[in-house]
C-alpha positions in Angstrom: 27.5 -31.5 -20.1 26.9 -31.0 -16.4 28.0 -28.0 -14.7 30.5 -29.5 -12.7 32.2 -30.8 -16.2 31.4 -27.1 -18.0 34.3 -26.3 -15.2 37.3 -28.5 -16.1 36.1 -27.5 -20.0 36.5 -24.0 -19.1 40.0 -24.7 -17.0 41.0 -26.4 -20.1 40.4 -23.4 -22.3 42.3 -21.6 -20.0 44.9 -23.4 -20.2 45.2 -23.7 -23.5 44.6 -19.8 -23.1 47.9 -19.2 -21.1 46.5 -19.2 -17.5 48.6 -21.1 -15.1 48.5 -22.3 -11.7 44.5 -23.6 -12.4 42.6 -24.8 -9.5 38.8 -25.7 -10.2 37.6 -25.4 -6.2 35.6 -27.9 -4.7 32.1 -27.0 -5.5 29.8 -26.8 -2.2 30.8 -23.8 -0.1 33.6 -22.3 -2.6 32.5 -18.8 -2.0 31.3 -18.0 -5.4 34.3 -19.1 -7.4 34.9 -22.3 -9.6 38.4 -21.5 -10.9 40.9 -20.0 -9.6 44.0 -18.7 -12.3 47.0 -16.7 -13.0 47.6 -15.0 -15.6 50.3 -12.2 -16.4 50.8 -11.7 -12.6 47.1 -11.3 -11.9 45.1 -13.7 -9.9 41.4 -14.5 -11.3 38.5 -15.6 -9.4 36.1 -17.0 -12.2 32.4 -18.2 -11.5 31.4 -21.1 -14.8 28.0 -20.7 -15.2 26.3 -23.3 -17.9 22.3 -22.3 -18.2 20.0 -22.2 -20.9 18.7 -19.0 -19.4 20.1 -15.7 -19.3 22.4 -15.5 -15.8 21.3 -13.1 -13.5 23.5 -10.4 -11.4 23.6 -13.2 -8.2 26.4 -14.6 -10.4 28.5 -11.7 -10.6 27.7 -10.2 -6.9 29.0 -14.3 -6.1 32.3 -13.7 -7.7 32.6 -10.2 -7.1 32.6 -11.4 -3.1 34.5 -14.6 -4.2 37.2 -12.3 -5.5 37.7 -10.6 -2.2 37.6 -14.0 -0.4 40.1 -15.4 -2.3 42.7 -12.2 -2.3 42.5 -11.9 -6.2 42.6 -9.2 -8.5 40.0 -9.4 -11.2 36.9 -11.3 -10.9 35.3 -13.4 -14.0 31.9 -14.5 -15.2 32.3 -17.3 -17.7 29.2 -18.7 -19.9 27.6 -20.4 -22.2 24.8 -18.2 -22.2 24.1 -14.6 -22.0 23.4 -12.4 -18.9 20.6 -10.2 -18.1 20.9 -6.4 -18.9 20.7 -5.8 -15.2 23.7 -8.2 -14.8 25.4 -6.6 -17.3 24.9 -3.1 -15.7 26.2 -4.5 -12.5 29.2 -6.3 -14.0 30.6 -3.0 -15.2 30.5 -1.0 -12.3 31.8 -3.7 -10.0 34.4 -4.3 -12.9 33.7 -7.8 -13.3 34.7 -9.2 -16.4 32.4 -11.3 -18.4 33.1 -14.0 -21.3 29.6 -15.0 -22.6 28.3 -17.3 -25.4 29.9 -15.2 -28.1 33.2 -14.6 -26.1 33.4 -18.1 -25.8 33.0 -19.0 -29.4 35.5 -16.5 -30.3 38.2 -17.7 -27.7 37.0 -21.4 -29.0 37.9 -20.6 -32.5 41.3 -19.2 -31.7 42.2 -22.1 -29.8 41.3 -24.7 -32.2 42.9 -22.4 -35.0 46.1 -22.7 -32.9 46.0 -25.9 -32.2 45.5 -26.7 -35.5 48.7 -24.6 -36.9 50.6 -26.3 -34.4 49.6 -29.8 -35.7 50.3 -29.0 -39.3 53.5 -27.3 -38.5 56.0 -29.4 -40.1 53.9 -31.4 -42.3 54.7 -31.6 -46.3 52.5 -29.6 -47.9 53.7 -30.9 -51.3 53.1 -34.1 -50.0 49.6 -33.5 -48.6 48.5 -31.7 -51.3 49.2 -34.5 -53.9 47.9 -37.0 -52.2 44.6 -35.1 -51.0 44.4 -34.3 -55.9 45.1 -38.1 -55.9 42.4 -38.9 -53.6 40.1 -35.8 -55.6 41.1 -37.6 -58.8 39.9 -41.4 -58.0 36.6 -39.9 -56.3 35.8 -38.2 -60.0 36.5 -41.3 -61.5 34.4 -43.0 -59.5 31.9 -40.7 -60.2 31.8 -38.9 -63.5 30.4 -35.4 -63.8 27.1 -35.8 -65.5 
């Protein structure tokens, strides 16, 4: 996945997060900031960054500036890796937010979870479930335990 496609994934999630009014900027000359986002009244400034390497604190100083640019309220580091102590240091006292590889797994997992509730809302379970010991059934007789 290229960068550029690591930032319509991540305004996806967001969406699917609750953030509205999603804009993923143009890419040369945006100031620091991929996605711009709403969310409970706040406006976000987030920079995507999608490296095998640790991300250092030019990221956060980028959206930290990017933030002011744009007139929002919180600024966001989002990753699929993790960011250097030093980074780290930074991000806090500039309070920068930062969703790293394991932030990212957990928000992940909550939106498939969802997503998945809302698919089988409505289904038959009685139905499923028969079918699915029907199908267990035939595979064992196909099969017989040894």
């Amino acid at each position: 996945m290229s960068g550029h496609n690591f930032e319509h994934f991540v305004a996806e999630m967001l969406n699917l997060s609750g953030y509205q009014n999603i804009k993923v900027t143009s890419g040369s000359g945006d100031n620091g900031v991929d996605i711009l986002a709403e969310l409970n009244g706040k406006t976000y400034a987030i920079q995507c960054k999608r490296y095998r390497k640790k991300i250092s604190r030019d990221a956060v100083s980028d959206v930290v500036a990017g933030k002011i640019h744009y007139q929002c309220d919180v600024a966001m580091v989002i990753t699929n890796s993790y960011l250097t102590t030093h980074a780290l240091d930074f991000a806090k006292s500039v309070e920068c937010l930062i969703i790293d590889r394991s932030g990212l797994e957990i928000i992940l997992t909550k939106i498939f979870d969802n997503n998945c509730k809302k698919a089988f809302k409505g289904i038959n379970h009685e139905i499923f479930n028969s079918r699915a010991y029907t199908l267990a059934r035939l595979k064992s007789k196909k099969n017989p335990p040894d």
